[in-house]
DRENRO-47837 format. One record per residue (C-alpha): x, y, z. Coordinates in nm, 3 decimals, padded with zeros to 5 digits, m for minus. Layout:
<nodes>
NODE, X, Y, Z
...
</nodes>
This chain:
<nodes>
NODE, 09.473, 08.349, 08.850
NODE, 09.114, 08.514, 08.872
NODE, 09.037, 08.839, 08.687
NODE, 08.981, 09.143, 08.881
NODE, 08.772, 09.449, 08.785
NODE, 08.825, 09.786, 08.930
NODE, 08.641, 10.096, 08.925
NODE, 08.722, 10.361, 09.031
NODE, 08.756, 10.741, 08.912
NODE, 09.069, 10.822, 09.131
NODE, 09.347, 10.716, 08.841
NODE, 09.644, 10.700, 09.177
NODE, 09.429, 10.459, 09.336
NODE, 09.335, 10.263, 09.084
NODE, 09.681, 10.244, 08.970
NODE, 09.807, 10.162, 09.362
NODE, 09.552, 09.866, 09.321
NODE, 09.676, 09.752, 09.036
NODE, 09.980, 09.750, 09.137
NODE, 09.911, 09.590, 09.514
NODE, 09.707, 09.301, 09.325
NODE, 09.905, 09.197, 09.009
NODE, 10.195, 09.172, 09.261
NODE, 09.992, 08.887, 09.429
NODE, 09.898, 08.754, 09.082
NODE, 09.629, 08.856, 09.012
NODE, 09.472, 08.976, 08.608
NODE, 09.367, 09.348, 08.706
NODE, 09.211, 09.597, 08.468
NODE, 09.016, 09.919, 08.550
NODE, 08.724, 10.102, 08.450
NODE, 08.717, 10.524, 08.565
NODE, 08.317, 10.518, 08.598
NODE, 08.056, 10.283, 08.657
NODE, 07.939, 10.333, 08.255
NODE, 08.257, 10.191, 08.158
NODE, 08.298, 09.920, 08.425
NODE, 07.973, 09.824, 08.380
NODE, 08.031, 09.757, 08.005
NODE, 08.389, 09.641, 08.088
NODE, 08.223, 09.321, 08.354
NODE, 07.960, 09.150, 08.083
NODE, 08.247, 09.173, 07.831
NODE, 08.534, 09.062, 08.035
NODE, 08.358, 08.873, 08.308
NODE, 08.614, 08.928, 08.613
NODE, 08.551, 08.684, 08.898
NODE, 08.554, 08.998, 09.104
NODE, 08.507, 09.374, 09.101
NODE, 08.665, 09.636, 09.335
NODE, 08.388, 09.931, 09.328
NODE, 08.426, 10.284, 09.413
NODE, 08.069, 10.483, 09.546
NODE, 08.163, 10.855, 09.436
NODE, 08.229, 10.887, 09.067
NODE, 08.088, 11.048, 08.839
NODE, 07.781, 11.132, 09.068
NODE, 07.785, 11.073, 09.466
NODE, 07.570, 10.727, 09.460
NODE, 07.759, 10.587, 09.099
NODE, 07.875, 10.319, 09.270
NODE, 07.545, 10.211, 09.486
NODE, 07.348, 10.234, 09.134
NODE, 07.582, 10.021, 08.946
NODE, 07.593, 09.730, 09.216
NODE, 07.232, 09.711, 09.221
NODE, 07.250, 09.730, 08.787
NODE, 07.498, 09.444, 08.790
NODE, 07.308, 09.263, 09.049
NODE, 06.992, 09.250, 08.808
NODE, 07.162, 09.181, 08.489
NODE, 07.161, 08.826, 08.421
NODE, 07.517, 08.874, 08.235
NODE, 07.693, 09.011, 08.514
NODE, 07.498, 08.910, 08.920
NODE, 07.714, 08.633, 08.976
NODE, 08.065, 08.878, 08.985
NODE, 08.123, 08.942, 09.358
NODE, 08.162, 09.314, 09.408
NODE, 08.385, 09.468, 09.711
NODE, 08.288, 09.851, 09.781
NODE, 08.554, 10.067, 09.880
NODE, 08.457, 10.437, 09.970
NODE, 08.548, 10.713, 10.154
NODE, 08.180, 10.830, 10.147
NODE, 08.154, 10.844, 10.582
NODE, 08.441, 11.088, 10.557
NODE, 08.377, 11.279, 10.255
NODE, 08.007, 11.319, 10.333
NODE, 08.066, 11.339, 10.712
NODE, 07.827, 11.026, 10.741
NODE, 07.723, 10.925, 11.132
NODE, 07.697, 10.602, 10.982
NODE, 07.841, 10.304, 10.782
NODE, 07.714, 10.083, 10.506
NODE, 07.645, 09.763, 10.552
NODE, 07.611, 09.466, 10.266
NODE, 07.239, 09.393, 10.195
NODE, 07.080, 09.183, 09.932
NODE, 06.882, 09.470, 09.775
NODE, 06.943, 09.790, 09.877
NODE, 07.383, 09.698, 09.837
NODE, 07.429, 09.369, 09.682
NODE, 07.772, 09.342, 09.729
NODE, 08.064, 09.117, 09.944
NODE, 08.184, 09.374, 10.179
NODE, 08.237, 09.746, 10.200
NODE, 08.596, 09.891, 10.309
NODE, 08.634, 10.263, 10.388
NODE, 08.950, 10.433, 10.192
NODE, 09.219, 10.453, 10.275
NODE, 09.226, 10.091, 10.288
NODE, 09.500, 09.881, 10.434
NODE, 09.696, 09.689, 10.144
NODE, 09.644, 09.332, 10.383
NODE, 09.256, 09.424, 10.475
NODE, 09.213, 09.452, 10.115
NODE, 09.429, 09.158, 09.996
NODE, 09.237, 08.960, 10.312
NODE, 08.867, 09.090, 10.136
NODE, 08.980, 08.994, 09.833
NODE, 09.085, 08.637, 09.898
NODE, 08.718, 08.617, 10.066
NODE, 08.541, 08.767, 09.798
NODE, 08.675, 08.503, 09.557
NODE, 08.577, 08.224, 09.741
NODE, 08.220, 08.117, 09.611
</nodes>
């Protein structure tokens, strides 16, 4: 079953993921900043990465898709943003996927439904 990566700072949630996905079968292992995830995906090569935004710093999570996007070692992992930036932020606006600026499958806003999530992953996969 494919390997999942995720990376988040928020120990509960990353633990409520982890739980969620190895219930469907899936390998999950986590990472509590994008330093560590970022080392953690060239060595363990998931075929996908859950990623948080705010970690250590608000835009962690933007910086380290667009790092793994132009690292040889690690652009072909699909990454799947999940933030509660909008909210936390008060944002008027969402993000939206973009080759550059957010190289990434999809973004979900926390909380995130167990089957949206389950549903993105399951998309995110498919190459």
């Amino acid at each position: 079953m494919a390997k999942i990566l995720v990376v988040d700072d928020d120990i509960d949630f990353l633990e409520a993921q982890k739980t969620l996905l190895e219930a469907k079968g899936y390998t999950v292992f986590g990472a509590p900043n994008g330093d560590e995830g970022y080392q953690k995906a060239k060595a363990e090569q998931p075929d996908l990465m859950l990623l948080d935004v705010m970690m250590t710093y608000d835009s962690e999570g933007f910086d380290l898709a667009r790092k793994l996007k132009e690292d040889p070692a690690t652009r072909q992992i699909p990454v799947i943003m999940i933030t509660g930036i909008r909210q936390a932020k008060g944002l008027p606006f969402s993000f939206e996927p973009d080759e550059d600026w957010l190289p990434v499958k999809a973004v979900l806003e926390k909380p995130v439904k167990p089957d949206e999530l389950l549903k993105t992953v399951e998309e995110g996969l498919k190459k």
